[in-house]
DSSP file (Angstrom, degrees, kcal/mol; ACC not computed):
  #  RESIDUE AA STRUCTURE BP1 BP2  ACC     N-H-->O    O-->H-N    N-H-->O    O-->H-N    TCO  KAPPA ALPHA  PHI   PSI    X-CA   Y-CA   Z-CA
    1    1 A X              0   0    0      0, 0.0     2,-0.2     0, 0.0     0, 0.0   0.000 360.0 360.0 360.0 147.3  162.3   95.2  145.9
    2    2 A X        -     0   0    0      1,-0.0     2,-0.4     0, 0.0     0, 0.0  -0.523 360.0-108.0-119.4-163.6  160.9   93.9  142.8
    3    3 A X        -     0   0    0     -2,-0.2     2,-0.5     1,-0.0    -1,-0.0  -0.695  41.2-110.3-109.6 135.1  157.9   94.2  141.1
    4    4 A X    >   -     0   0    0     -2,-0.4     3,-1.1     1,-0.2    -1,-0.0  -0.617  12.2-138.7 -91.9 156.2  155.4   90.7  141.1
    5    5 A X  T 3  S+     0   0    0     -2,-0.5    -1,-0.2     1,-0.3     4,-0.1   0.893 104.8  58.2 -65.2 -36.9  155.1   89.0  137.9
    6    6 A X  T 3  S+     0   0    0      2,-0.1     2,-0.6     1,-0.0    -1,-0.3   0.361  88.4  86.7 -76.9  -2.6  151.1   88.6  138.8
    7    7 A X  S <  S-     0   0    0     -3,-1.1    -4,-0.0     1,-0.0    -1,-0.0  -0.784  91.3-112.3-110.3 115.1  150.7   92.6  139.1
    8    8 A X        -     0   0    0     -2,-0.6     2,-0.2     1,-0.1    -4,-0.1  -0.315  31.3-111.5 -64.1 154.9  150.0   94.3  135.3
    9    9 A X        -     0   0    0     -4,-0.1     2,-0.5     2,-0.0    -1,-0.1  -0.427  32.1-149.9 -83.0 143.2  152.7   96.3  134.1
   10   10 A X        -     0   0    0     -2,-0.2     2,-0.5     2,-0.0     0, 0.0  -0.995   7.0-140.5-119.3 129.4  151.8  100.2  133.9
   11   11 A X        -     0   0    0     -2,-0.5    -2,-0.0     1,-0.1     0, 0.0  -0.815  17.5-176.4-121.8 124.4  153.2  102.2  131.6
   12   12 A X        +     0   0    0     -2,-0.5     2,-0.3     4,-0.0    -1,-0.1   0.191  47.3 117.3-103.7  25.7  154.1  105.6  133.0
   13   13 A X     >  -     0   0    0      1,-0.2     4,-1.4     2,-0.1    -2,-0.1  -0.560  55.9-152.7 -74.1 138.3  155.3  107.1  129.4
   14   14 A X  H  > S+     0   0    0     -2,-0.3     4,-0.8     2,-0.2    -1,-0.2   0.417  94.7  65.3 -96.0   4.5  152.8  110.0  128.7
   15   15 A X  H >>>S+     0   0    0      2,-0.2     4,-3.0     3,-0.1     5,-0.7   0.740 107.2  44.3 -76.8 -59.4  153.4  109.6  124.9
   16   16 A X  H 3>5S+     0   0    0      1,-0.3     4,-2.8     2,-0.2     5,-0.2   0.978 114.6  52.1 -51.8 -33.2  151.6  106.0  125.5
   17   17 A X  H 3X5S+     0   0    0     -4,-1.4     4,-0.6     1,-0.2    -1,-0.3   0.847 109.4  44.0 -78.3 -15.1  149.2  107.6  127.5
   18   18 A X  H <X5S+     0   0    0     -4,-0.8     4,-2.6    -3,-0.6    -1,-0.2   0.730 113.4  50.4 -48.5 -65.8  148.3  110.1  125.3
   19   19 A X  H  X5S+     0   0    0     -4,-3.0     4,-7.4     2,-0.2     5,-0.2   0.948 110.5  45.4 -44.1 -65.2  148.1  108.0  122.5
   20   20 A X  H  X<S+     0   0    0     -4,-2.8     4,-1.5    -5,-0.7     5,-0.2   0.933 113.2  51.3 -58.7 -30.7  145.9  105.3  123.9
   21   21 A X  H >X S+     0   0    0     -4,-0.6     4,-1.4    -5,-0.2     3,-1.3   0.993 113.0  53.4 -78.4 -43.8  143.3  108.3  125.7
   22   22 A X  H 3X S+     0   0    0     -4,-2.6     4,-3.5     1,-0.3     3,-0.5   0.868 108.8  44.5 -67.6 -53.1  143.4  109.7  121.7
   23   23 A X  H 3X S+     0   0    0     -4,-7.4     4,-1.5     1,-0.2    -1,-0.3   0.824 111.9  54.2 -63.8 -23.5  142.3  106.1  120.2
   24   24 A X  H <X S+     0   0    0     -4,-1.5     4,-0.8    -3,-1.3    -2,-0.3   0.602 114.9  39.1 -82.5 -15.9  139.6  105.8  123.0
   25   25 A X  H  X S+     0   0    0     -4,-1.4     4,-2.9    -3,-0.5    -3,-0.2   0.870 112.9  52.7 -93.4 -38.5  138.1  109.3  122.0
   26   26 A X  H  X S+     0   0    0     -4,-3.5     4,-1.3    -5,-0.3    -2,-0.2   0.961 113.4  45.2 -54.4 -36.0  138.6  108.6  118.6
   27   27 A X  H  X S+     0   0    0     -4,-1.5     4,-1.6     2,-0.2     5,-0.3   0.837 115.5  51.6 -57.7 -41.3  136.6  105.2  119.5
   28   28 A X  H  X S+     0   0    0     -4,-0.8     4,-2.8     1,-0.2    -1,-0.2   0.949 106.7  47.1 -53.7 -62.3  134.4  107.2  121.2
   29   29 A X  H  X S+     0   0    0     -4,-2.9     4,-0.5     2,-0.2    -2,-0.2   0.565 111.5  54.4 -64.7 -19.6  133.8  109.7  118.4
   30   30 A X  H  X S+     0   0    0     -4,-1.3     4,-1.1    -3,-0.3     5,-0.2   0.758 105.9  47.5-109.6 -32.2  133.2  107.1  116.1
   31   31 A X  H  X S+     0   0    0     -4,-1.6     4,-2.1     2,-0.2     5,-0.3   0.799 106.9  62.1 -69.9 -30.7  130.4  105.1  118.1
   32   32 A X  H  X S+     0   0    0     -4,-2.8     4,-1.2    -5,-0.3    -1,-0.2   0.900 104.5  49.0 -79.3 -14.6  128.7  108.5  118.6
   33   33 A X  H  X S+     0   0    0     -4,-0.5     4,-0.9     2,-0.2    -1,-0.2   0.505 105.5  51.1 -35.5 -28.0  128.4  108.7  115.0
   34   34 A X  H  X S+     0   0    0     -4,-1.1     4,-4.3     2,-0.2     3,-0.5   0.847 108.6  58.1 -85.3 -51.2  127.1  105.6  114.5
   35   35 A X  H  X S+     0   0    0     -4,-2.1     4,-2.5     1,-0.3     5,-0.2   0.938 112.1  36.8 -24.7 -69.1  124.6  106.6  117.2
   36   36 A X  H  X S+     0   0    0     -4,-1.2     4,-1.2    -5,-0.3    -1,-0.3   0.688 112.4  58.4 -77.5 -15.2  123.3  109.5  115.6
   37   37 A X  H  X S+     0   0    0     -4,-0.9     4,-1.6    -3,-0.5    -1,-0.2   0.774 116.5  40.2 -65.7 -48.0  123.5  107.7  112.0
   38   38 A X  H  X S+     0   0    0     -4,-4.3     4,-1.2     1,-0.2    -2,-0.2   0.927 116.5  50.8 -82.4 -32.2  121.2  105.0  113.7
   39   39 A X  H  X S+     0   0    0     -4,-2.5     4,-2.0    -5,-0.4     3,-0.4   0.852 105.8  49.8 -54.3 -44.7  119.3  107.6  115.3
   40   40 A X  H  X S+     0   0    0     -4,-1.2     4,-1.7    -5,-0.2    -1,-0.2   0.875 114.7  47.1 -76.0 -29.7  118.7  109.8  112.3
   41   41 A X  H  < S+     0   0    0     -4,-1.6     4,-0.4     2,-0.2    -1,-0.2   0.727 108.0  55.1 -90.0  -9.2  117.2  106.4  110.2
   42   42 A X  H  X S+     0   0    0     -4,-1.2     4,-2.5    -3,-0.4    -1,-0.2   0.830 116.9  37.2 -85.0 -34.9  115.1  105.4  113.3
   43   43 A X  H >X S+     0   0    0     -4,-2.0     4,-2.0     1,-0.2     3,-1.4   0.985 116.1  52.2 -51.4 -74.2  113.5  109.2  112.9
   44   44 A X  H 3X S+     0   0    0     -4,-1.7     4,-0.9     1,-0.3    -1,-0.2   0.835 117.3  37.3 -23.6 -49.0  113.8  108.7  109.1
   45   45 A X  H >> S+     0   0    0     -4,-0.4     4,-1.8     1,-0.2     3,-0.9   0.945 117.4  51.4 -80.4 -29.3  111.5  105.0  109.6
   46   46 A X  H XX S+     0   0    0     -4,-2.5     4,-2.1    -3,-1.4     3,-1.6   0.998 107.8  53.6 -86.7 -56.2  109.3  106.4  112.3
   47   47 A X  H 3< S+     0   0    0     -4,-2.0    -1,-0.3     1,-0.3    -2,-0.2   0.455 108.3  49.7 -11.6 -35.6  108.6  109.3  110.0
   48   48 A X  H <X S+     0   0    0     -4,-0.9     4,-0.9    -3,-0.9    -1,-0.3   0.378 107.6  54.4 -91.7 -41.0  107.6  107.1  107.4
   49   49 A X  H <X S+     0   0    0     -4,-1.8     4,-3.6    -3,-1.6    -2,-0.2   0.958 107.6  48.3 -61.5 -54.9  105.3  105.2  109.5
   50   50 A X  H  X S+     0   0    0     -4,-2.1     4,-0.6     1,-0.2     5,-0.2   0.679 106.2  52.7 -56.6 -20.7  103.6  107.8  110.5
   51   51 A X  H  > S+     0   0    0     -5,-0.3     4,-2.5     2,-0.1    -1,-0.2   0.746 113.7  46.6 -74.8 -36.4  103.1  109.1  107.1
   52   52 A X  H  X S+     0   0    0     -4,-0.9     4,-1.3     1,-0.2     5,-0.3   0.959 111.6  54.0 -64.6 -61.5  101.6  105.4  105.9
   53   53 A X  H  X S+     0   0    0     -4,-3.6     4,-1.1     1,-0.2    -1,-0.2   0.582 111.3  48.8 -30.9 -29.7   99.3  105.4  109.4
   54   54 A X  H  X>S+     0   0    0     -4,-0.6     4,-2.7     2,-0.2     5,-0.6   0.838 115.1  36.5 -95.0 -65.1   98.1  108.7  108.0
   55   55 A X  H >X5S+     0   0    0     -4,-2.5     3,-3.3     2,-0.2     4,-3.0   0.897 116.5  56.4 -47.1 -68.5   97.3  107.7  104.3
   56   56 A X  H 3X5S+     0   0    0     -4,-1.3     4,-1.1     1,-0.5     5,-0.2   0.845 112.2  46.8 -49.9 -61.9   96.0  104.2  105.9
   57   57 A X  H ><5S+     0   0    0     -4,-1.1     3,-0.7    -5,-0.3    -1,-0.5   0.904 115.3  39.0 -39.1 -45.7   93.6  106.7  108.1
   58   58 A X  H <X5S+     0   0    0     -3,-3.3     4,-2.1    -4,-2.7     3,-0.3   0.802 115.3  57.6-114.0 -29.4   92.3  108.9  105.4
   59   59 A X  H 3X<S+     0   0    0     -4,-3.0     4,-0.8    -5,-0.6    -1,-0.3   0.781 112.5  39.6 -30.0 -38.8   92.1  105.7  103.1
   60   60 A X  H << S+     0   0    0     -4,-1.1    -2,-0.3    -3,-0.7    -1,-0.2   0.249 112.2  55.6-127.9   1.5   89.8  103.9  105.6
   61   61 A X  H >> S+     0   0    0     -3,-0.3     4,-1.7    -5,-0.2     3,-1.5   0.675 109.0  48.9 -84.1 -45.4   88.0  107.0  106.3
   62   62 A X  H 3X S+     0   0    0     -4,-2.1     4,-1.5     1,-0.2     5,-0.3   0.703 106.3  56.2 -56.3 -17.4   87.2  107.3  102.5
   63   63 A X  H 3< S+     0   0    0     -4,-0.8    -1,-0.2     2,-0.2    -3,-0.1   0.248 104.4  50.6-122.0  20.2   86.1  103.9  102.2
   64   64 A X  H <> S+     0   0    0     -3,-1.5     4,-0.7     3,-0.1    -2,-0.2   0.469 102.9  58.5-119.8  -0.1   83.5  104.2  104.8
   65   65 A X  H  X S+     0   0    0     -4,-1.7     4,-3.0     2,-0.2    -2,-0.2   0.836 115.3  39.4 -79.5 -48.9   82.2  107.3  103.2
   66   66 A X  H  X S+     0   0    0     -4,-1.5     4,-0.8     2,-0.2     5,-0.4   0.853 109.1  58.2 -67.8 -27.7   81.6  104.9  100.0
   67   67 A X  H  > S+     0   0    0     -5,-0.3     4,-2.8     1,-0.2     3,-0.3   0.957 109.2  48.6 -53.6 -38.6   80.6  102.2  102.2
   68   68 A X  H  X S+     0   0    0     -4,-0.7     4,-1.4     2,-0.2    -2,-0.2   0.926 109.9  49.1 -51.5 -76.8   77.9  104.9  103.2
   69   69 A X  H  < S+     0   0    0     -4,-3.0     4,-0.2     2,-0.2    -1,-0.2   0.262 108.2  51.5 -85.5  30.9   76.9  105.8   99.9
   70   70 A X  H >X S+     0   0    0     -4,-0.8     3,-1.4    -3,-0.3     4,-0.9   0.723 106.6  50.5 -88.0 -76.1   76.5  102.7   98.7
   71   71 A X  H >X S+     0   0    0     -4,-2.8     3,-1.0    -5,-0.4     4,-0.8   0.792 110.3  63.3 -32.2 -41.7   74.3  101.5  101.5
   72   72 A X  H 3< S+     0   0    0     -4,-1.4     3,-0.2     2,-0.2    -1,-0.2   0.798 107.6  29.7  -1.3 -78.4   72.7  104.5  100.6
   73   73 A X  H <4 S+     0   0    0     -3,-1.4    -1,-0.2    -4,-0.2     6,-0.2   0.258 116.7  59.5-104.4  13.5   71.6  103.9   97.1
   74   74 A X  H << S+     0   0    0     -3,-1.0    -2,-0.2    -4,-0.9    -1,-0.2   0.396 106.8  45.2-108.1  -2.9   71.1  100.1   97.5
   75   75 A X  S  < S+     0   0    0     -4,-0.8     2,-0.2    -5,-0.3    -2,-0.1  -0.294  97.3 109.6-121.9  60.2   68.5  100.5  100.3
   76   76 A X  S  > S-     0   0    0     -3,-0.1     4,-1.2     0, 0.0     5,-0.2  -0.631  72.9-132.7 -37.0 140.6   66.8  103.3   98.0
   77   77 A X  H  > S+     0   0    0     -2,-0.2     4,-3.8     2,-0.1     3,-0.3   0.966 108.1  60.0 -58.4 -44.0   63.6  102.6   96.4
   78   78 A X  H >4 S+     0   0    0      1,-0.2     3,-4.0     2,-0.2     2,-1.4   0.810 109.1  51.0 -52.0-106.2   64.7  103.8   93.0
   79   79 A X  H 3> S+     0   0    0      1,-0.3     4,-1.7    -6,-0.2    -1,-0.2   0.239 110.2  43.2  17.6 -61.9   67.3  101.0   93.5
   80   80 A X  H 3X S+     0   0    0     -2,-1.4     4,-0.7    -4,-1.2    -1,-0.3   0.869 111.5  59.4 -69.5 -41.8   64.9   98.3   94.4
   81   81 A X  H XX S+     0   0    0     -3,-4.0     3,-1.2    -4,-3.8     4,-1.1   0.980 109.5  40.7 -43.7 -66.8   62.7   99.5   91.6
   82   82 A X  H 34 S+     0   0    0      1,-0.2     4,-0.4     2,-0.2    -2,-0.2   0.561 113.7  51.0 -64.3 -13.1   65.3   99.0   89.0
   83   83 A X  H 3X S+     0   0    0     -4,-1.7     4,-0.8    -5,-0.3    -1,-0.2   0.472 112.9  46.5-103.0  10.1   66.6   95.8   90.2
   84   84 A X  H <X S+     0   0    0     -3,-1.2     4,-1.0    -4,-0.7    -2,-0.2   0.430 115.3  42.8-107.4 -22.9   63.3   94.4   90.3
   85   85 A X  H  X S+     0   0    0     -4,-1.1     4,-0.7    -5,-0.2    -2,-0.2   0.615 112.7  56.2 -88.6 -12.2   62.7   95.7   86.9
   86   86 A X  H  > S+     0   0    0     -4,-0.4     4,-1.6     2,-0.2     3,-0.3   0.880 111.6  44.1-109.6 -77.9   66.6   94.3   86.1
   87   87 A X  H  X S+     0   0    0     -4,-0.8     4,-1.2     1,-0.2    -2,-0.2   0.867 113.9  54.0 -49.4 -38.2   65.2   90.4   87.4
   88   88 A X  H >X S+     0   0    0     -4,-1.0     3,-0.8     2,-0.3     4,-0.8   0.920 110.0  42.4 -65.2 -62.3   62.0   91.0   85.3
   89   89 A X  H >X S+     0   0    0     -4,-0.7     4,-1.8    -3,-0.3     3,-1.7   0.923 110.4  58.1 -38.7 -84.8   63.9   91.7   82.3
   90   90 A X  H 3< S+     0   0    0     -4,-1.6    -1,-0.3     1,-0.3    -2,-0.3   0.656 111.9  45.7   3.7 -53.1   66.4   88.8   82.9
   91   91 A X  H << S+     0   0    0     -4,-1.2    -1,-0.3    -3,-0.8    -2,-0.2   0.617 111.4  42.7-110.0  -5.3   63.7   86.7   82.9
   92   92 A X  H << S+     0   0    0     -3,-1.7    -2,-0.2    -4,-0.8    -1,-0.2   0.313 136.3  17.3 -48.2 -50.9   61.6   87.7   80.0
   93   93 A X  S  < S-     0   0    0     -4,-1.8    -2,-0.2    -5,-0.2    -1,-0.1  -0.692  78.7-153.7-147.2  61.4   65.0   88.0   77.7
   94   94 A X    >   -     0   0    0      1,-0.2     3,-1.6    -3,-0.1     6,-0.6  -0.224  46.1 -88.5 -54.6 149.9   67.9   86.1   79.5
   95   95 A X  T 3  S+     0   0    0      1,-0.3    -1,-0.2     5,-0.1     4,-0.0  -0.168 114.0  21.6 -51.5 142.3   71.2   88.1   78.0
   96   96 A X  T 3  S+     0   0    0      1,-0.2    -1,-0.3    -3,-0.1    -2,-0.1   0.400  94.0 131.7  65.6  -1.6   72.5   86.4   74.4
   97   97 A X  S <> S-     0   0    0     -3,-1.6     4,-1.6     1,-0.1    -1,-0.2  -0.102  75.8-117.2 -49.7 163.5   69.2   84.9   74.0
   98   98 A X  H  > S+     0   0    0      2,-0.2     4,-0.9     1,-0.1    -1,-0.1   0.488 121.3  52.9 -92.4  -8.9   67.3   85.3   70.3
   99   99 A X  H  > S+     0   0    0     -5,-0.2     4,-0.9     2,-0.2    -1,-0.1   0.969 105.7  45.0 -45.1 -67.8   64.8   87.2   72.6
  100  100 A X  H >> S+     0   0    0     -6,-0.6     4,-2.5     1,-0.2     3,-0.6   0.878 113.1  57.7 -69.9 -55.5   67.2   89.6   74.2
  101  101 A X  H 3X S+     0   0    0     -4,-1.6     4,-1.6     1,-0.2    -1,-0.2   0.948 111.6  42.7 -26.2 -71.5   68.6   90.1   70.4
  102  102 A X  H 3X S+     0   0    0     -4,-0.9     4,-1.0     2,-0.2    -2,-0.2   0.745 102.6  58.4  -2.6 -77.7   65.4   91.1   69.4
  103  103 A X  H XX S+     0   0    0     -4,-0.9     3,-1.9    -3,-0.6     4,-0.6   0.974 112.7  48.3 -20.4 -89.8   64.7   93.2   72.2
  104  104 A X  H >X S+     0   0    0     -4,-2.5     3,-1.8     1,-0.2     4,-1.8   0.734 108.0  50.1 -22.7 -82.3   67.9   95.0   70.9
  105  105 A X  H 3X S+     0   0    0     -4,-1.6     4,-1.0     1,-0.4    -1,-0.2   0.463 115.1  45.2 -68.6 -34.3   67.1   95.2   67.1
  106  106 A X  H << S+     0   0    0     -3,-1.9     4,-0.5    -4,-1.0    -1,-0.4   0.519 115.1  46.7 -85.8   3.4   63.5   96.8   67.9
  107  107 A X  H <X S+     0   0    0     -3,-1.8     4,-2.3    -4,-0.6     3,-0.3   0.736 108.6  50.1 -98.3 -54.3   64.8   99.0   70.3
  108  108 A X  H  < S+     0   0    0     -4,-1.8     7,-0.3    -5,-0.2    -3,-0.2   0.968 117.0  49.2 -61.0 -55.6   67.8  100.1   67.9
  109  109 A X  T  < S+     0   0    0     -4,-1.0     3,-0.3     1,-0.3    -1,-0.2   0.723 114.5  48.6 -50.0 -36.4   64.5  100.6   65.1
  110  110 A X  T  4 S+     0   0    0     -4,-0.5    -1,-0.3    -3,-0.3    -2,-0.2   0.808 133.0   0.3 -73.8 -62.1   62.8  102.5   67.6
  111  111 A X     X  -     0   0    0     -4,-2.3     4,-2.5    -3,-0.1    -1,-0.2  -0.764  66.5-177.5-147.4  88.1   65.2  105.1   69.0
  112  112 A X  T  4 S+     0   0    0     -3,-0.3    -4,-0.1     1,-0.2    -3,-0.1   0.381  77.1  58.6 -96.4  20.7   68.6  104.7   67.1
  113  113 A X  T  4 S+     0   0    0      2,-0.1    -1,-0.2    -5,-0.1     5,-0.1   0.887  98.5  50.6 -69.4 -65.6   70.2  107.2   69.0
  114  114 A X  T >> S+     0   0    0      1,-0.3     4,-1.9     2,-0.2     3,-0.6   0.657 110.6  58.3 -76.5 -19.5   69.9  105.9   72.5
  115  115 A X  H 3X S+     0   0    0     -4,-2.5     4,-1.6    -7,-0.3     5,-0.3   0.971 106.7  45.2 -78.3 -34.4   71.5  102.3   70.9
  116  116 A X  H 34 S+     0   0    0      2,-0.2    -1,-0.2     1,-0.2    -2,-0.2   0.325 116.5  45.3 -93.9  20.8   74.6  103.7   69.6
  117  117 A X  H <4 S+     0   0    0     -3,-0.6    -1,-0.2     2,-0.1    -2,-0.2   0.589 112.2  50.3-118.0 -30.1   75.1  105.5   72.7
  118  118 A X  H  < S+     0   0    0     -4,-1.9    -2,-0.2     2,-0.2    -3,-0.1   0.731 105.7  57.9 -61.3 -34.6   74.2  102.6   74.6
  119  119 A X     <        0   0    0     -4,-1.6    -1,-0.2     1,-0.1    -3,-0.1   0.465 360.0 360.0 -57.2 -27.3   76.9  100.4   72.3
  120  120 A X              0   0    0     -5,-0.3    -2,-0.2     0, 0.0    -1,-0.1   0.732 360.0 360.0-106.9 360.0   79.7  102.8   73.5
């Protein structure tokens, strides 16, 4: 009896078979490295996310605690006092004016401490 041509040949050498199960574990062994390689850099990125999420938090917590004390000390009286005393000034003396120069120069005469601390 013979063998049909349409039927794959099977090699019943146990060196071939050996060999070939050796290259499929090695194939094996080499995708399960790559596995854990990809595995350890998806820890690695998710680690790293979580570390930003965390600054990102403590960021955006801090900058509703200023948000806070800002509102704070812009709906103050003192505030309203001095920025009404601020427009007044302004409007009296615009800045760089030969007024506002003035201003300056008797001020300096006046108390010539508080200008050279006010100049630095």
């Amino acid at each position: 009896m013979h063998k049909n041509s349409d039927e794959p040949q099977v090699d019943t050498d146990p060196v071939v078979f050996q060999n070939a199960l050796y290259q499929l574990l090695e194939q094996i062994s080499k995708r399960d490295q790559k596995i854990l390689s990809i595995t350890a850099e998806k820890t690695a990125v998710l680690n790293e996310l979580k570390e930003k999420e965390k600054l990102i938090a403590e960021t955006e917590a801090n900058l509703r605690f200023t948000e806070s004390q800002l509102r704070q000390v812009l709906d103050s009286r003192a505030w309203k006092i001095a920025s009404t005393i601020q427009k007044f000034r302004t409007l009296l003396a615009p800045p760089e004016s030969r007024r506002a120069r003035l201003i300056e120069k008797l001020l300096s005469i006046i108390s010539p401490a508080s200008s050279k601390t006010e100049r630095n």
